[in-house]
TIDREN-769463 format. One line per field, with one value per residue: residue number from 1; x, y, z of N, C-alpha, C in turn. Coordinates in Angstrom, 2 decimals. Example, Ala and Ser with C-alpha at 12.3 -4.5 7.8 and 13.67 -1.06 7.14 Angstrom:
n	c(1,2)
n.east	c(13.19,12.85)
n.north	c(-5.69,-2.25)
n.up	c(7.80,7.08)
ca.east	c(12.30,13.67)
ca.north	c(-4.50,-1.06)
ca.up	c(7.80,7.14)
c.east	c(13.20,12.90)
c.north	c(-3.30,0.03)
c.up	c(7.80,7.87)
! end
This chain:
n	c(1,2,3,4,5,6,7,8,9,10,11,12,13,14,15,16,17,18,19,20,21,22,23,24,25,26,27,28,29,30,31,32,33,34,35,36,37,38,39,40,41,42,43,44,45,46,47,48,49,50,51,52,53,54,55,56,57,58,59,60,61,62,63,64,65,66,67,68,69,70,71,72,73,74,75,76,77,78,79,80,81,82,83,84,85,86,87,88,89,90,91,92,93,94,95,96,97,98,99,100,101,102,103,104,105,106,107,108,109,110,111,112,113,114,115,116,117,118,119,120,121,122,123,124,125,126,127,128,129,130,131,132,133,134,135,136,137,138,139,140,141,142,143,144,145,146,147,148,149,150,151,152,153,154,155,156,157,158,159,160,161,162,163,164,165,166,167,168,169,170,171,172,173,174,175,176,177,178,179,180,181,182,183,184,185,186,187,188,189,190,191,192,193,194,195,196,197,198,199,200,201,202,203,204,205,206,207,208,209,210,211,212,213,214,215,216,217,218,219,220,221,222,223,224,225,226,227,228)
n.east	c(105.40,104.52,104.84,101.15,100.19,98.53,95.62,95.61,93.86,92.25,89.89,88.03,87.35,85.80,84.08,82.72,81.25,81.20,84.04,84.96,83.34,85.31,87.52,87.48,86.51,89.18,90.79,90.20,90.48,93.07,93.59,93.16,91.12,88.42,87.02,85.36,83.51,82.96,81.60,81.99,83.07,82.67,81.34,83.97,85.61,84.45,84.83,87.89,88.48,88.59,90.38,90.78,88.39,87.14,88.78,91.24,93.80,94.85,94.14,92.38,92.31,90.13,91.16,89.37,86.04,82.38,81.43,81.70,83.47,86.11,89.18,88.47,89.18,91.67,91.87,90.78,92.61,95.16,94.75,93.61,96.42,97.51,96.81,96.79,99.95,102.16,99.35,98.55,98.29,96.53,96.50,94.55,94.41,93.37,94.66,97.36,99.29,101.84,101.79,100.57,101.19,103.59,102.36,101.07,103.71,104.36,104.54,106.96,106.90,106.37,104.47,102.83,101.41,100.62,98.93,98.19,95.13,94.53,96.57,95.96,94.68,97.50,97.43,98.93,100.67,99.41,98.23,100.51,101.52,99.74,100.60,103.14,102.87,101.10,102.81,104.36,106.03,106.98,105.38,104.94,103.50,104.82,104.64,104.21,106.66,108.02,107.67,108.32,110.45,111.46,110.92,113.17,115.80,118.57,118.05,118.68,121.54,124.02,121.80,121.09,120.65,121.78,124.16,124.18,125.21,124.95,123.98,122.84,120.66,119.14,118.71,117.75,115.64,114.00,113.63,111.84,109.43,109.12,110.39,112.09,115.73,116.42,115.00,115.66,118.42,117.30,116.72,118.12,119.88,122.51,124.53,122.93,124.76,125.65,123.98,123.12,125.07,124.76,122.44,122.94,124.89,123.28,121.82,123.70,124.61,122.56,122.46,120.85,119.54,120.91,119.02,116.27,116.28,113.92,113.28,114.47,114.53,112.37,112.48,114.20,113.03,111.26,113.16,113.59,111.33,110.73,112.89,112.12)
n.north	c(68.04,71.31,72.95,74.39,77.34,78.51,80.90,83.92,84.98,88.12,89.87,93.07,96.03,98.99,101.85,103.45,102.68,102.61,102.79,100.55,98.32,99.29,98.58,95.68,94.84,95.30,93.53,91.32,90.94,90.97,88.30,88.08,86.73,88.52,87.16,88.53,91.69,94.43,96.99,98.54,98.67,97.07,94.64,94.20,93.41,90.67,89.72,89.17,88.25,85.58,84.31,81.74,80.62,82.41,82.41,84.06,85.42,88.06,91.18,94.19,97.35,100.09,102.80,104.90,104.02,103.15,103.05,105.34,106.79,107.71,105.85,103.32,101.39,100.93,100.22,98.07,96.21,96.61,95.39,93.09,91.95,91.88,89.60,87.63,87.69,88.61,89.03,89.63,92.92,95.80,98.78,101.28,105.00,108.40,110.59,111.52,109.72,109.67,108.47,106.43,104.24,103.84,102.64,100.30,98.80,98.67,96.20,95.03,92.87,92.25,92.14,94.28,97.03,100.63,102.49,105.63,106.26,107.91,106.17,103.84,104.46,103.51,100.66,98.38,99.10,99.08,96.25,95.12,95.90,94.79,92.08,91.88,92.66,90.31,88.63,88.80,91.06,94.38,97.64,100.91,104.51,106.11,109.04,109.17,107.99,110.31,112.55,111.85,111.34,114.32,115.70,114.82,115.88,117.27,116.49,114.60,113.39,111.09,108.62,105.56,105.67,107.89,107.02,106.62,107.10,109.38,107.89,105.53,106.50,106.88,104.54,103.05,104.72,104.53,101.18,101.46,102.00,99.73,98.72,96.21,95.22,95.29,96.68,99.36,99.64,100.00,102.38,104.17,104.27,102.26,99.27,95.96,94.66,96.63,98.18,95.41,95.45,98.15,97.96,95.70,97.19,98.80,97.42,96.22,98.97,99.95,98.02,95.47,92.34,89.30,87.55,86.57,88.18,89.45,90.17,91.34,93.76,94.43,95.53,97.37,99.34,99.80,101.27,103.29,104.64,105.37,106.37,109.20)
n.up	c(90.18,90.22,93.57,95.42,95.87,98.41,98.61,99.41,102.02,102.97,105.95,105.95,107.24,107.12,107.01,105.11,102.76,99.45,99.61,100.58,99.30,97.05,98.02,98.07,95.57,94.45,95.86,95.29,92.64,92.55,93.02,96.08,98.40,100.01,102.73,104.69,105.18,106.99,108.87,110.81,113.98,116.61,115.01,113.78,116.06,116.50,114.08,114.75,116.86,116.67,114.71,113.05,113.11,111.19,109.27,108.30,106.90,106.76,108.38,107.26,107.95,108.99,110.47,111.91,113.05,113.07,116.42,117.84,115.81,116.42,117.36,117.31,115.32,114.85,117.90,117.96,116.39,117.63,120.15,119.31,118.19,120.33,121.47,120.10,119.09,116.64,114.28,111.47,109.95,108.48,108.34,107.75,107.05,107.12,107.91,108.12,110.90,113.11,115.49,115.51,114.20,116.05,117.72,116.99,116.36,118.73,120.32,118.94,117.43,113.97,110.65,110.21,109.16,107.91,106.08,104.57,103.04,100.67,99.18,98.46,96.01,94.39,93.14,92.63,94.08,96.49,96.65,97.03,99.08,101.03,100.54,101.44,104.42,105.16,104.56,106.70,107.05,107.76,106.86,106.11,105.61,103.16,103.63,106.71,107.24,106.02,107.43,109.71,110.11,109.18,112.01,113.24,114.96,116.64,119.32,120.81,121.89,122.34,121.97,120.02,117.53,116.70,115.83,113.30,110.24,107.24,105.10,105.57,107.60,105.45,103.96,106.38,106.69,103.69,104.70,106.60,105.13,104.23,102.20,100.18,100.04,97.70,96.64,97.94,97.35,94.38,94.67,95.46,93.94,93.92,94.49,95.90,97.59,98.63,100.09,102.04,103.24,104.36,105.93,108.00,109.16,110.28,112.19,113.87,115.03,116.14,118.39,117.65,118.84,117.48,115.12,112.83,109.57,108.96,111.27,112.25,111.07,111.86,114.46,113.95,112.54,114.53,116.56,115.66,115.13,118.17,118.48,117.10)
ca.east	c(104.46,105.44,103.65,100.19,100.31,97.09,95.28,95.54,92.70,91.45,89.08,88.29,86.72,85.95,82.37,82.23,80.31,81.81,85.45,84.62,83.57,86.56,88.63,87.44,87.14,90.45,92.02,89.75,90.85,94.26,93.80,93.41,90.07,88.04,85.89,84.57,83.70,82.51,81.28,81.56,84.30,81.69,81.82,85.14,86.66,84.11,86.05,89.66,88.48,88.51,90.79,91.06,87.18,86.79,89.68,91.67,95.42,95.43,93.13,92.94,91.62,89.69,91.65,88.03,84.65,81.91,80.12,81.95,84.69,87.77,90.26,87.89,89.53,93.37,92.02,90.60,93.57,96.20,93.69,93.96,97.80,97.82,95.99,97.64,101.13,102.16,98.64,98.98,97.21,97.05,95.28,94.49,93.96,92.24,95.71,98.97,99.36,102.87,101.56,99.29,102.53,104.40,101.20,101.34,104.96,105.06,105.13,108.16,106.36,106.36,103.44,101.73,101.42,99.71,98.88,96.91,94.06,95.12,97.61,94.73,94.89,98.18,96.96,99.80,101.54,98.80,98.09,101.86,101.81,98.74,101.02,104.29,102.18,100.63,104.30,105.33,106.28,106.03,104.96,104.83,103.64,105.80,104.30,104.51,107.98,108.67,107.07,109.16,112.14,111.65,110.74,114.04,116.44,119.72,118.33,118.94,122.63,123.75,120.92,121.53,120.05,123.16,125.57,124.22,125.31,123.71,123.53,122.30,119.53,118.60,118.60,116.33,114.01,113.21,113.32,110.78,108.79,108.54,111.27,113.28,117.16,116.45,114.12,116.07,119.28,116.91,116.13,119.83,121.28,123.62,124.16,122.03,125.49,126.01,122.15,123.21,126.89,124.53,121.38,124.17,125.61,122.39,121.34,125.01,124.52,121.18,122.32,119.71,120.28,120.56,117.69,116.35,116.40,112.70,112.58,115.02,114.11,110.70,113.19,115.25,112.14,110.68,114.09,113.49,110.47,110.59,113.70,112.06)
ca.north	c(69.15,72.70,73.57,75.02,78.17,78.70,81.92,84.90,85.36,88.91,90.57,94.19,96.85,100.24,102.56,104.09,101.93,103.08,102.34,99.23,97.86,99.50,97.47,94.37,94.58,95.41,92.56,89.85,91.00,90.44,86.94,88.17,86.40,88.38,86.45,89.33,92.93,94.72,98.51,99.31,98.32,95.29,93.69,93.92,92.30,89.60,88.29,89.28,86.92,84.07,84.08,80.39,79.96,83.38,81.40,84.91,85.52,89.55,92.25,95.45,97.70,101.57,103.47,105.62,103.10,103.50,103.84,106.94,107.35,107.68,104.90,102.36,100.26,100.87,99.75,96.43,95.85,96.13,93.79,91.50,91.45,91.53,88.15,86.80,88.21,89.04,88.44,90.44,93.53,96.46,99.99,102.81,106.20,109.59,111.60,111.21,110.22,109.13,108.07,105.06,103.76,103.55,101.78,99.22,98.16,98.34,94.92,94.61,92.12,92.66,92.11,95.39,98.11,101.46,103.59,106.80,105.76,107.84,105.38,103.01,104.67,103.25,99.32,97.87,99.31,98.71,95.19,94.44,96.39,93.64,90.78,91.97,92.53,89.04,87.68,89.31,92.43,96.10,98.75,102.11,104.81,106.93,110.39,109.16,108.51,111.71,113.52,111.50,112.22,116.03,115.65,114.16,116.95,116.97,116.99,113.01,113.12,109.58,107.75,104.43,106.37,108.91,106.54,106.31,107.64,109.81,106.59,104.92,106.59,106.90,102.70,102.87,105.35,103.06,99.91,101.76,101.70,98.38,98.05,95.37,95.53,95.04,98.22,100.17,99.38,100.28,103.80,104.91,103.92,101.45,97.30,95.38,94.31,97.85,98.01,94.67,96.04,99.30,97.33,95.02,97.96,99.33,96.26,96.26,100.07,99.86,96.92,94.58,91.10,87.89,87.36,86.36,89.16,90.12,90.31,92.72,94.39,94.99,95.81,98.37,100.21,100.25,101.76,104.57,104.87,105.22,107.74,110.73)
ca.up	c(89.99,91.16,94.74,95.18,97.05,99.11,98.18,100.76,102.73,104.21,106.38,105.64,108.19,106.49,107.11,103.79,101.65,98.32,99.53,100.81,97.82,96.39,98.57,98.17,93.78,94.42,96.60,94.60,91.29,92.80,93.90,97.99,99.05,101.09,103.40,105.63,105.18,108.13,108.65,112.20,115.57,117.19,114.01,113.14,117.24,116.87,113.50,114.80,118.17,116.28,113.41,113.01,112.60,110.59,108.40,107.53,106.87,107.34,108.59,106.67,109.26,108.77,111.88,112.63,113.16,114.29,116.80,117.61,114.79,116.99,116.82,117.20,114.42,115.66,119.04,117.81,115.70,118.69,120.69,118.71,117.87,121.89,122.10,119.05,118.76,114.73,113.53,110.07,110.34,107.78,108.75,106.95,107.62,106.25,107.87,109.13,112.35,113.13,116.81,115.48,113.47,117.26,119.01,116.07,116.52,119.99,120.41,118.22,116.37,112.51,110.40,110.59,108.32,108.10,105.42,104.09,102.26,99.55,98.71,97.69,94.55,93.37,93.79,92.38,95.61,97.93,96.83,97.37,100.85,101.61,100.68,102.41,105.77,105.20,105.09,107.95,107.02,107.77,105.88,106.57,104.51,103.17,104.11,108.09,107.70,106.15,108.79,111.22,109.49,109.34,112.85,113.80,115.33,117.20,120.98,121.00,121.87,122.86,121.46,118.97,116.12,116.27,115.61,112.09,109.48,106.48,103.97,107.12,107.48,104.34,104.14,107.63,106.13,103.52,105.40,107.53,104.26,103.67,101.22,100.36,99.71,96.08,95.99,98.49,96.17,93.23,94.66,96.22,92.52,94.88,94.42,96.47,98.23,99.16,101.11,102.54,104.09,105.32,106.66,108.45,109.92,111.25,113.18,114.60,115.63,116.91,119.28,117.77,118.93,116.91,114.50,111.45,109.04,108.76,112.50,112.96,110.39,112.43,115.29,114.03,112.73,115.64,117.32,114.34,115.45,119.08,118.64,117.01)
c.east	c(104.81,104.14,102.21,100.14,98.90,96.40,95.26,94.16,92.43,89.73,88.92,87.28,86.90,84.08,81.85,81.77,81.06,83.06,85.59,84.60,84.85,87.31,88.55,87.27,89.07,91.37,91.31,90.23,92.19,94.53,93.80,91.75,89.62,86.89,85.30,84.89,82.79,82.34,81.61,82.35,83.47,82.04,83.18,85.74,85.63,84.89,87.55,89.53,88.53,88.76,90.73,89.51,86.64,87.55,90.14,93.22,96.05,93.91,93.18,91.81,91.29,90.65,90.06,87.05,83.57,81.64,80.67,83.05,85.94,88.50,89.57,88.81,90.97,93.02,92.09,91.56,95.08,95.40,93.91,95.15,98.10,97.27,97.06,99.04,101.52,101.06,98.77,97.70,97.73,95.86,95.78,93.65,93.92,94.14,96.90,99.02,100.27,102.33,100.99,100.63,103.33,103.54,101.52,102.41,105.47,105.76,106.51,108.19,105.78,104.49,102.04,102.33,100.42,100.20,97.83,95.99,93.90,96.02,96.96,94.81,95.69,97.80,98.08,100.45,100.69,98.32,99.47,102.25,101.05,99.50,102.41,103.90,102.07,101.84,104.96,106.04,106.27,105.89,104.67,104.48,104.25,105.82,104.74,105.79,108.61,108.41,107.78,110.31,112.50,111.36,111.76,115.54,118.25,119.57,118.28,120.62,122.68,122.61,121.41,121.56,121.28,124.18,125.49,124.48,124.20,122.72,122.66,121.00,118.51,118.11,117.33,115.56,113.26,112.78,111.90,109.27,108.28,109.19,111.93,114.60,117.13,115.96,115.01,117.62,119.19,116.96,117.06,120.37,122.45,123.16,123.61,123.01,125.66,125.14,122.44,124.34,125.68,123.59,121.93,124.53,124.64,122.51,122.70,124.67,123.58,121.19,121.27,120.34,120.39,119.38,117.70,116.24,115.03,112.71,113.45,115.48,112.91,111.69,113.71,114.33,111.23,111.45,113.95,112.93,110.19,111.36,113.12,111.12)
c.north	c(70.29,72.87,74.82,76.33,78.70,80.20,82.79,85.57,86.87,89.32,92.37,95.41,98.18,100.33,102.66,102.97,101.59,102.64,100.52,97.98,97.97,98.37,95.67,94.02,94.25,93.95,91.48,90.11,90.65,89.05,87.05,88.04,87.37,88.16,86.87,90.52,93.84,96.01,99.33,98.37,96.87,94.44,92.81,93.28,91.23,88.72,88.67,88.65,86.18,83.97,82.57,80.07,81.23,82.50,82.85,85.14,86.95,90.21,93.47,96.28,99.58,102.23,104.22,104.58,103.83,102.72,105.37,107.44,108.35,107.12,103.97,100.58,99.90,99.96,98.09,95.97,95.59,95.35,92.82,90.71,91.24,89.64,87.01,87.67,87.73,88.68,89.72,91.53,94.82,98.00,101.06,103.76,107.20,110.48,111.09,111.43,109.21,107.96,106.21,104.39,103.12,102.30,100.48,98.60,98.28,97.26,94.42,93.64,92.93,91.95,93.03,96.61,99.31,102.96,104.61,106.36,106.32,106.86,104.13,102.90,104.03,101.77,98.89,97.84,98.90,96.90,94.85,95.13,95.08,92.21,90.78,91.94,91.17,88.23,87.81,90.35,93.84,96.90,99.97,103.46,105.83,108.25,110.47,109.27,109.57,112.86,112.96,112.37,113.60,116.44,115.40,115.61,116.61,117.16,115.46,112.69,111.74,108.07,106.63,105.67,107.31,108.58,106.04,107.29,108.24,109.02,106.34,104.96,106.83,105.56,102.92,103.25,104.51,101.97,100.29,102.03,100.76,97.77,97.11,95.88,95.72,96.20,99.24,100.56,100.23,102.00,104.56,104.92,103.30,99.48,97.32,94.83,95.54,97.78,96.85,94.99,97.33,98.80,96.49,95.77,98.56,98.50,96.19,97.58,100.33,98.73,96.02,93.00,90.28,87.46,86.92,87.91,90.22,90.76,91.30,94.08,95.51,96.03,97.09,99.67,100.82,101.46,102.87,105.28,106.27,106.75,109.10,111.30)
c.up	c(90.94,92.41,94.74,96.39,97.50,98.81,99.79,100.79,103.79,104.74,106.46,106.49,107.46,106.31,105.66,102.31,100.01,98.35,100.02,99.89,97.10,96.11,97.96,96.26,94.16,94.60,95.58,93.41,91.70,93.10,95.15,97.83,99.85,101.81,104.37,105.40,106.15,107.87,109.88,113.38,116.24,116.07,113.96,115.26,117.01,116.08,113.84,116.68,117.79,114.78,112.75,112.85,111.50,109.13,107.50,107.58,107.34,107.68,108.06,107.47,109.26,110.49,112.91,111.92,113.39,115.42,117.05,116.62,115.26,116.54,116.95,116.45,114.89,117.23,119.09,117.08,116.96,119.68,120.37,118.40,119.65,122.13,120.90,118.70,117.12,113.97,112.13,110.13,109.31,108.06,108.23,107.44,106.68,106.42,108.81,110.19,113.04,114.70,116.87,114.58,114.61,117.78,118.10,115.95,117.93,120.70,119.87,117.41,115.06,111.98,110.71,109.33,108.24,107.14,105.14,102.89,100.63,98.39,98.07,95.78,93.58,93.97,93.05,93.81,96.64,97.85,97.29,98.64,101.78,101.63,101.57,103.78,105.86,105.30,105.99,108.38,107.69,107.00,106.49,105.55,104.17,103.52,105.77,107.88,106.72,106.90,109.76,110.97,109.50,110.75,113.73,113.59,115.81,118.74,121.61,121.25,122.57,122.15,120.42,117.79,115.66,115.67,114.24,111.03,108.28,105.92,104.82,106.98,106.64,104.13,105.04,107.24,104.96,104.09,106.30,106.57,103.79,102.43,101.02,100.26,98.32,95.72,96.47,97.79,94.44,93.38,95.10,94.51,93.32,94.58,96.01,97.68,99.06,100.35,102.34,103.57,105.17,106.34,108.43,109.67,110.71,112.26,114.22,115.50,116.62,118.25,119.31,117.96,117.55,116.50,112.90,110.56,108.99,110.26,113.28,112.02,110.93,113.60,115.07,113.58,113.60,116.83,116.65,114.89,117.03,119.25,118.09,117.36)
! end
C-alpha cells in the first residue's frame, strides 16, 4: 500500500478579519489544516512557544499586529526561529520591504518565506509557496527581489557576488524566488542540466561549503541578499 502522507498543519496570524478568513478557506480547501488563527502579536508568541503542543508544521505570519502595528508579527516570527532554528515560517506584507527578507535569513537557516499579500490572489502560487516553506524552503517574493536587483550597482568590487556571471545571476535571482531547477530551466528556455551546471557554479563562486542542496540553496540566497 502506497504511504500516507500526514496533512500539513498551519497557524495563521493576520488582524483583518476578512483576510483571515480568506486565508484559512484558502489553505483548507487545499488540504493545509489550520489549527490556529490569531488576530494580534500576544496571541500569535504564545502558539509559536510551543509548537509541539500547538501541533503546527508552518506559521504564516501578518508582518504589522497589533497592539501597535509595527513589526510585531516579523518580531515573533524571528523569536521563534531563534528558539527553534528552521521552524517554517511564512510572512506577508502590505509593501516591499527588502530589509525584513535579510532579518529572516539571517540565521542561514532555510524555511522562511516572505511575500506581498497581494500575491494571495494567485493561490495556486501561494498555496505552493506554503508547501515549499513547510519543506524547507525559501521563498521570496518576486517584487523584493526585483527591487534588490535594481538596487545592485558596481560599488561592490571584490565581493563573491562579482564573480558571477550574467546567466548567473539570473539563476540566483530566481533561486532567490523559490524556484526549483525545473522552473528556473522552464523560465530561461534552458535544460534543467544547464540550471544545474549554473547553480553548481554559484555555490562554487560564492564559497559555500559542503551541503545538501536545499541548504545551500538557503545559503547562497542569503549571500545575494546580504550583498546588495
Amino acid at each position: 500500500m502506497p504511504a500516507v502522507t500526514a496533512q500539513l498543519r498551519a497557524v495563521l496570524a493576520e488582524d483583518q478579519a476578512l483576510l483571515r478568513v480568506g486565508l484559512t478557506r484558502i489553505l483548507e480547501a487545499s488540504d493545509i489544516a489550520v489549527v490556529a488563527a490569531v488576530d494580534n502579536a500576544p496571541q500569535l508568541e504564545k502558539l509559536l512557544a510551543r509548537p509541539d503542543e500547538t501541533g503546527f508544521d508552518i506559521a504564516i505570519v501578518d508582518v504589522r499586529l497589533p497592539p501597535t502595528f509595527s513589526t510585531e508579527g516579523l518580531a515573533a516570527a524571528i523569536g521563534a526561529r531563534t528558539a527553534r532554528p528552521g521552524l517554517p515560517v511564512l510572512v506577508l506584507s502590505q509593501h516591499v520591504e527588502p530589509i525584513y527578507a535579510r532579518d529572516l535569513l539571517a540565521s542561514g537557516e532555510g524555511a522562511v518565506g516572505y511575500l506581498l499579500k497581494d500575491r494571495v490572489a494567485d493561490v495556486d502560487e501561494f498555496v505552493a509557496a506554503v508547501r515549499r516553506v513547510a519543506d524547507g524552503g525559501t521563498v521570496l517574493d518576486p517584487e523584493v527581489v526585483a527591487g534588490l536587483v535594481a538596487g545592485l550597482g558596481g560599488n561592490g568590487a571584490g565581493r563573491p557576488l562579482d564573480r558571477l556571471t550574467a546567466r548567473e545571476r539570473e539563476v540566483l535571482t530566481l533561486m532567490a524566488e523559490g524556484r526549483s531547477n525545473a522552473a528556473i530551466a522552464a523560465r530561461l528556455f534552458v535544460s534543467e542540466k544547464a540550471v544545474g551546471k549554473h547553480t553548481n557554479a554559484i555555490f562554487t563562486k560564492l564559497d559555500l561549503p559542503p551541503a545538501h542542496d536545499d541548504n545551500r540553496r538557503v545559503l547562497a540566497v542569503l549571500a545575494w541578499l546580504q550583498g546588495q
